[in-house]
C-alpha positions in Angstrom: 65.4 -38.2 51.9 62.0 -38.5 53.9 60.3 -35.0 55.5 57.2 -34.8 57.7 55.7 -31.8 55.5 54.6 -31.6 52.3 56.8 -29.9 49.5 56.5 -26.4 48.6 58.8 -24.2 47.3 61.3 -24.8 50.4 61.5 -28.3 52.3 63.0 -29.1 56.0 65.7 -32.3 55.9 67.6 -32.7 59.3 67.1 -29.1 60.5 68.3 -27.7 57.3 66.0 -26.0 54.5 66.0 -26.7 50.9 64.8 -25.1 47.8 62.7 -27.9 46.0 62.3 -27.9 42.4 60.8 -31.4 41.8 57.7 -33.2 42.1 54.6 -32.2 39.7 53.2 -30.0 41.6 53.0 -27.3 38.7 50.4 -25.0 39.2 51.7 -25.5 42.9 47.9 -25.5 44.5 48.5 -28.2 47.2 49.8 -25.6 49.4 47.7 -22.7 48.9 45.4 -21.9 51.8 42.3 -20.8 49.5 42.5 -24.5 48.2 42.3 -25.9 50.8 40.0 -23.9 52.1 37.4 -24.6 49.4 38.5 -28.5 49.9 37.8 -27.9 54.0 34.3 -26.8 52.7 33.9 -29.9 50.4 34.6 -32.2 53.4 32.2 -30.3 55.6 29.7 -31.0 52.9 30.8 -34.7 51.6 33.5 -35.8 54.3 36.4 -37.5 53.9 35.3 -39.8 51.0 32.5 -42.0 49.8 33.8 -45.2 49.2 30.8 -46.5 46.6 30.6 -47.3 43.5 29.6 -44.9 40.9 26.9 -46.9 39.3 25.2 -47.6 42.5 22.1 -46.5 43.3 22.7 -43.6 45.2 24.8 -40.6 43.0 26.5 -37.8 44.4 26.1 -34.6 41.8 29.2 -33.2 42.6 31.5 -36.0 40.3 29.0 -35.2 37.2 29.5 -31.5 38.0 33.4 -31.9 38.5 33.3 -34.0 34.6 31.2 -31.2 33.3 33.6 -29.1 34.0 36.8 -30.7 33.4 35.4 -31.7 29.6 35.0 -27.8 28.9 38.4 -27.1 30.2 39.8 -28.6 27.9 37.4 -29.2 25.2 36.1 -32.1 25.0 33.1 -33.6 24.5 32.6 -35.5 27.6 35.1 -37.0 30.8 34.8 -39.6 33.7 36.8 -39.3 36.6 38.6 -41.9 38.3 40.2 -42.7 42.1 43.5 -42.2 40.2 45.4 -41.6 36.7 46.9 -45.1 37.0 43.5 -46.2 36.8 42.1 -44.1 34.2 44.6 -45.5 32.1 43.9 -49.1 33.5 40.2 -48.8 33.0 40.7 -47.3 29.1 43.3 -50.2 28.8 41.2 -53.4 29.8 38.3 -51.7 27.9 40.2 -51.4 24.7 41.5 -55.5 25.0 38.4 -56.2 24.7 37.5 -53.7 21.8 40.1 -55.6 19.8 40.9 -58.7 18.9 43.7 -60.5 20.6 46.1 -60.4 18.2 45.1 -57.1 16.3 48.0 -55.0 15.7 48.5 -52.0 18.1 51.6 -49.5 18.2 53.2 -48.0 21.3 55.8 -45.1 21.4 58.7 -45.4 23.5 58.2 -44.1 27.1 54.2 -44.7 26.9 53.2 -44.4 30.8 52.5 -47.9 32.5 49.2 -47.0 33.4 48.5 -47.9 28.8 50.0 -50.9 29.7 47.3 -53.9 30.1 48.6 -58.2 29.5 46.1 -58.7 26.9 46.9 -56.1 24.4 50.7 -56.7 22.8 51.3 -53.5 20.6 54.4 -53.3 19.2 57.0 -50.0 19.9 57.3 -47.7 17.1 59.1 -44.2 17.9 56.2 -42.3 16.4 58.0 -39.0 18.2 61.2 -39.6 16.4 59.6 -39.7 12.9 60.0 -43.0 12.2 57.4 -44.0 9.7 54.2 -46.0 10.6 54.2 -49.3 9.5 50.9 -48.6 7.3 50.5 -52.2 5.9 49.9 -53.3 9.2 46.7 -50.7 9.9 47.1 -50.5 13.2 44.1 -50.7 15.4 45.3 -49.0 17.9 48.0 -46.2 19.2 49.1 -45.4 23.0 51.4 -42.5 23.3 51.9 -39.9 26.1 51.7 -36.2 25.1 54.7 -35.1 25.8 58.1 -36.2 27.1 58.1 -34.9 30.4 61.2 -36.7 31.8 63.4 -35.0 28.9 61.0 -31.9 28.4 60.1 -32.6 25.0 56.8 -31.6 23.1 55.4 -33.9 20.6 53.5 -32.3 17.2 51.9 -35.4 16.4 52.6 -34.6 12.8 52.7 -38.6 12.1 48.8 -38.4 12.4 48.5 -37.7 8.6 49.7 -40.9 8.2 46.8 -42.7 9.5 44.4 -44.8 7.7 41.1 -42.7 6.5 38.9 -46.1 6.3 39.7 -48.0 9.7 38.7 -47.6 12.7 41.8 -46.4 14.7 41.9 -45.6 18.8 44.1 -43.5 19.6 44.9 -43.3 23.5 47.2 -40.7 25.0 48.2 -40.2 28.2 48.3 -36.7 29.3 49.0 -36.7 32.9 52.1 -34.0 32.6 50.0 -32.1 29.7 47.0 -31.3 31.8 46.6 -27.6 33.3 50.2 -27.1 31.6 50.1 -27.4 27.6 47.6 -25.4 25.4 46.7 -22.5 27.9 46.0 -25.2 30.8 43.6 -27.2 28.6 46.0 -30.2 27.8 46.4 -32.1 24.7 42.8 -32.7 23.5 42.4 -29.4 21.6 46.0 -30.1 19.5 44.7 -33.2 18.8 41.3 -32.9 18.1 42.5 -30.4 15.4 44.6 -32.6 13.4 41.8 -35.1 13.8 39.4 -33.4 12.5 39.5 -34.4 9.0 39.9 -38.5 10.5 36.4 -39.3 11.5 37.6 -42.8 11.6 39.9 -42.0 14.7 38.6 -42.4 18.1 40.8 -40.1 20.3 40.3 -41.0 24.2 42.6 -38.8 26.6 43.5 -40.1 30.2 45.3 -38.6 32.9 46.3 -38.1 36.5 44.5 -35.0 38.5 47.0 -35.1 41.1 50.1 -33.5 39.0 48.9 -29.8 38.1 45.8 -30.1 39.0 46.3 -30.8 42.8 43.6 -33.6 43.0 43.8 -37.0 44.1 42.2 -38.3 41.2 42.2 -39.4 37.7 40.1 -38.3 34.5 39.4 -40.2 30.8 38.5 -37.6 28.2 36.4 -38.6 25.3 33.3 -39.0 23.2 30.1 -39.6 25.3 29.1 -42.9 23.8 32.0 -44.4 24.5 32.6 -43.0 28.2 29.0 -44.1 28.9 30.6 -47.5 27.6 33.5 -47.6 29.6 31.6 -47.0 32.6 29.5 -49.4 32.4 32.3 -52.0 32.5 33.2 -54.1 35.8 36.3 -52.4 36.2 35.0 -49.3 36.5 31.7 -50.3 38.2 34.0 -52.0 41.3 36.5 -48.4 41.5 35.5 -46.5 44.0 35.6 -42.4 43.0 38.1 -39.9 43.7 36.9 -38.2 47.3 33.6 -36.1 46.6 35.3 -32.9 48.7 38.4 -32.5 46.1 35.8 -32.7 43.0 33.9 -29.4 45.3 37.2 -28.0 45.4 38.2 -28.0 41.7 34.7 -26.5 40.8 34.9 -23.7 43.1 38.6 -22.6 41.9 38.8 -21.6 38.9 40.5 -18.5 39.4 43.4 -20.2 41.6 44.1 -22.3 38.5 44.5 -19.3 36.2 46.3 -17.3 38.7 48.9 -20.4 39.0 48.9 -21.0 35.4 50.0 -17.4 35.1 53.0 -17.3 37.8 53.7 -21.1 36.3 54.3 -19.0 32.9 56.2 -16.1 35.0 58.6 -18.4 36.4 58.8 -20.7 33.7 60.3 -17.7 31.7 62.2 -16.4 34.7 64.3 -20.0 34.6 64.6 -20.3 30.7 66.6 -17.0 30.6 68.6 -18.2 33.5 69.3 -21.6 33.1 69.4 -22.4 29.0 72.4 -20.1 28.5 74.6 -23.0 30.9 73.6 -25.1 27.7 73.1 -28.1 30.4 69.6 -28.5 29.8 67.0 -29.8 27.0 63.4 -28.1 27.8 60.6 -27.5 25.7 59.6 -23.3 25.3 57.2 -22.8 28.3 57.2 -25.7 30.0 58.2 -26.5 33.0 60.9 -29.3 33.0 64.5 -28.4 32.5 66.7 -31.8 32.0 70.4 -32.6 31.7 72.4 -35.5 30.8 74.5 -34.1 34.1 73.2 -36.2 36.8 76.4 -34.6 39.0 74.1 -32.0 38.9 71.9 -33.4 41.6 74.3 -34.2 44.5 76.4 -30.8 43.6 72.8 -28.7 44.3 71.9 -30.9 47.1 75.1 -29.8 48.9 74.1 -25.8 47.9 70.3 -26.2 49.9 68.7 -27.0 46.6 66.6 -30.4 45.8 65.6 -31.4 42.2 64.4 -34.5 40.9 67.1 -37.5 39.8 66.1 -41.0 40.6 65.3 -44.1 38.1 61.9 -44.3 36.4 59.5 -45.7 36.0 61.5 -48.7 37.8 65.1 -49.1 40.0 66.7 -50.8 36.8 66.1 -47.8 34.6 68.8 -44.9 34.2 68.3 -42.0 36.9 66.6 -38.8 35.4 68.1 -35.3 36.6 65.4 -32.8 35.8 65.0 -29.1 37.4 60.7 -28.7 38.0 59.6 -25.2 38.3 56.2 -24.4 40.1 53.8 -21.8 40.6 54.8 -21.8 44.3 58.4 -20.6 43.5 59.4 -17.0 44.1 61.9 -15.2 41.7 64.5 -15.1 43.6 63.9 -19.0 44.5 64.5 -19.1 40.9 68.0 -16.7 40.8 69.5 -18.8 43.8 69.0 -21.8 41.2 70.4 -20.3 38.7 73.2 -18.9 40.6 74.3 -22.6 41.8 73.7 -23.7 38.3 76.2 -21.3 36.1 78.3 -22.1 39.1 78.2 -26.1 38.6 78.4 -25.3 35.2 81.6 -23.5 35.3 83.1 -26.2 36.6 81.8 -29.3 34.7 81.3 -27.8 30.6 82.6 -24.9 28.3 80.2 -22.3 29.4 81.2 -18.9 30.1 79.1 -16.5 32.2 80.0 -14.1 29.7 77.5 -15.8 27.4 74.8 -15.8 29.8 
């Protein structure tokens, strides 16, 4: 399906309108008018980007006041933004290959977003997630691992960090792209895992991510200690990025009460469709968040014919199985939410045991 508009809680396909619960839009900002608003007055100010590197010799305040910012959202000592969250995890990635040597041993948990993956580091896959054990003789020098399963809607604990070495010097690199503005009150997965850290000093925890899921921004951000982000950017793969455009770094700044009013409907709703949808006993979904997925990928064309569109294509490539997931946004209205549920209990009638009698 391609459209001319962007996605909000209805879309337009060949003169016919669709509910549309996919995309990542949580927090569903991209459409709000006082966003873009502030994001109008950041491109009067800055225009429509500055194309320069971010060591050059000429700095615009507004980045270091946007990282400022983002690292006490969420807790964490310091952050660096990025053009992208591909290449925050790309710039953390070549860094680390050359913290490590070639063949050090490095573990990866199933699912671990491309943007960890990097040619010269080899980890090997270890379902960290699924308890199995770490292979401690080994001492790993490394871990990549998202924060949370967001194609299946499942939450990690991260329990298996008690298992980790107390004398070696560990990095530990998670992804939190779907975490970000969603998990933790809006403030990710840094302050979950910066508590189970806390008694392994020799763990060096660096968080990436992409700005442009909940957070509306077309950017990326690497959490982390400040000696090390000073390291990272003073690498040649950060040096030859250009930034995320200056105007959407004045916009986050300036909104901090349209991300707490759309983490509060994202909550709203997000309870609205857990009482309406988990009684079809279709779905797997974590408690309060915002990804319902089924095994049913009949699901998708049976909604698409009822004026609803949710996610189900392959991913992360075209040879992988399709993923049907149901995304719920700030954007939607409750009755978006009971038309949805309506069509759901009604496919589910049809296709499994349940009984609306349970519901």
């Amino acid at each position: 399906m391609i459209i001319n508009q962007l996605p909000n809680r209805t879309i337009t396909y060949e003169g016919r309108d669709y509910l549309f619960f996919s995309g990542t839009a949580y927090l569903g900002l991209a459409r709000r008018p006082a966003m873009q608003a502030l994001l109008a007055e950041g491109v009067g100010q800055y225009g429509l980007h500055f194309g320069a590197s971010r060591n050059g010799n000429l700095q615009l305040a507004i980045f270091e006041a946007a990282e400022t910012k983002l690292a006490g959202q969420v807790g964490a000592p310091a952050a660096l933004t990025v053009s992208s969250g591909m290449l925050a995890g790309q710039v953390v990635a070549d860094w680390l290959a050359h913290q490590v040597e070639p063949n050090a041993v490095g573990i990866q948990a199933p699912g671990t977003h491309p943007a960890l993956w990097h040619p010269l580091i080899k980890p090997q896959t270890v379902d960290l997630h699924g308890h199995q054990s770490l292979p401690m003789n080994l001492a790993p020098a490394y871990i990549l691992t998202n924060s949370v399963d967001a194609i299946r809607s499942g939450l990690y604990s991260f329990d298996w960090i008690n298992q980790l070495s107390d004398n070696q010097m560990i990095w530990l690199i998670v992804d939190d792209s779907h975490g970000l503005g969603v998990l933790n009150g809006g403030r990710g997965i840094w302050p979950q895992l910066a508590l189970k850290l806390a008694a392994k000093p020799n763990v060096r925890l660096l968080v990436t991510g992409s700005l442009a899921k909940a957070m509306s921004l077309p950017g990326g951000v690497i959490f982390g200690d400040l000696d090390t982000l000073v390291a990272i950017r003073q690498t040649a793969y950060f040096g030859a990025c250009s930034p995320m455009p200056p105007a959407y770094a004045y916009a986050y700044v300036h909104a901090d009460a349209l991300y707490a009013e759309g983490y509060e409907r994202l909550m709203r709703n997000v309870a609205l469709a857990e009482a309406a949808l988990l009684p079809t006993g279709l779905f797997s979904h974590a408690p309060g968040y915002p990804v319902f997925y089924t095994d049913h990928d009949d699901l998708y064309p049976f909604l698409l014919e009822n004026g609803i569109f949710v996610y189900s294509f392959a991913y992360p490539t075209p040879a992988d199985k399709a993923n049907t997931r149901i995304v719920i946004s700030a954007f939607h209205e409750p009755q978006d939410i009971h038309n949805l549920a309506v069509a759901v209990r009604r496919f589910a009638q049809q296709h499994t045991r349940y009984s609306p009698a349970h519901a």
